[in-house]
N, C-alpha and C positions, 0 to 999 in steps of 0.2 A: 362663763362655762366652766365646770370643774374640768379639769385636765383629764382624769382617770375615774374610773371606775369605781375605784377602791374607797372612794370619798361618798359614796351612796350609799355601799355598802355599810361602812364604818358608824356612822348615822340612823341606818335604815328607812331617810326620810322614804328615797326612789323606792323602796318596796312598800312602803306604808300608799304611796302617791300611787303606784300601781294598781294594788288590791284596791284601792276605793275607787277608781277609775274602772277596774275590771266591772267592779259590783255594776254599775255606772252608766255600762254598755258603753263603755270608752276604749279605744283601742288601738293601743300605735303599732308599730310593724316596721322592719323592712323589707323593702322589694328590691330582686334582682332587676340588675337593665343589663344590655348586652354589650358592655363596655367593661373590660379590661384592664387589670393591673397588674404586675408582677409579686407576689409575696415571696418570695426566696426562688425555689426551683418551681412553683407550678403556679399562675395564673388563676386570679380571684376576681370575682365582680363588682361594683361599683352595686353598690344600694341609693333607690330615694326612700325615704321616708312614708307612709300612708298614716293618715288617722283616717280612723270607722268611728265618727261618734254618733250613735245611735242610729247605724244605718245610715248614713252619709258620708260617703267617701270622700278625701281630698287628699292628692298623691302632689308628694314635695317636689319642689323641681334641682335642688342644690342634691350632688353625689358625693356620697361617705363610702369610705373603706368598712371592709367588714370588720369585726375585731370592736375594739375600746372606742374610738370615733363615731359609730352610729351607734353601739351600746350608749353611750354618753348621752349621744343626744336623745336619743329615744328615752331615756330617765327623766332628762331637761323639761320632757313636754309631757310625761306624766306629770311629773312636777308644778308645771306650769295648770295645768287643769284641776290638780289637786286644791293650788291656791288660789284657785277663781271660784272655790265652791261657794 
């Protein structure tokens, strides 16, 4: 898994993977749960994961911080569709 963010951008694979994925009717996402975490003074939620590919939903069961953690992984799995073309 890349660390950061900056390593997709820097490339452009993740936005290259994206846009073909859009085209695609592919579509990753996060979704809020009602679960809790502290970010400095005010309280953020815990995201799973959803892919929509082609009108079929399937929601992740593992919880990412919002920020560069589910951004990452959300790239990860553009990425990963990208190379199964």
């Amino acid at each position: 898994m890349i660390k950061t963010t900056k390593g997709y951008v820097d490339n452009s694979l993740g936005f290259k993977a994206m846009r073909w994925c859009n085209h695609n009717d592919i579509t990753v996402y996060a979704v809020p749960i009602p679960s809790y975490y502290t970010n400095g003074n005010r309280g953020s939620n815990y995201c799973h994961i959803e892919i929509n590919k082609q009108g079929i939903k399937k929601l992740g069961t593992e919880k990412y911080k919002q920020g560069t953690e589910v951004t990452d992984k959300i790239l990860e799995l553009y990425i990963h569709f990208y190379n199964r073309r």
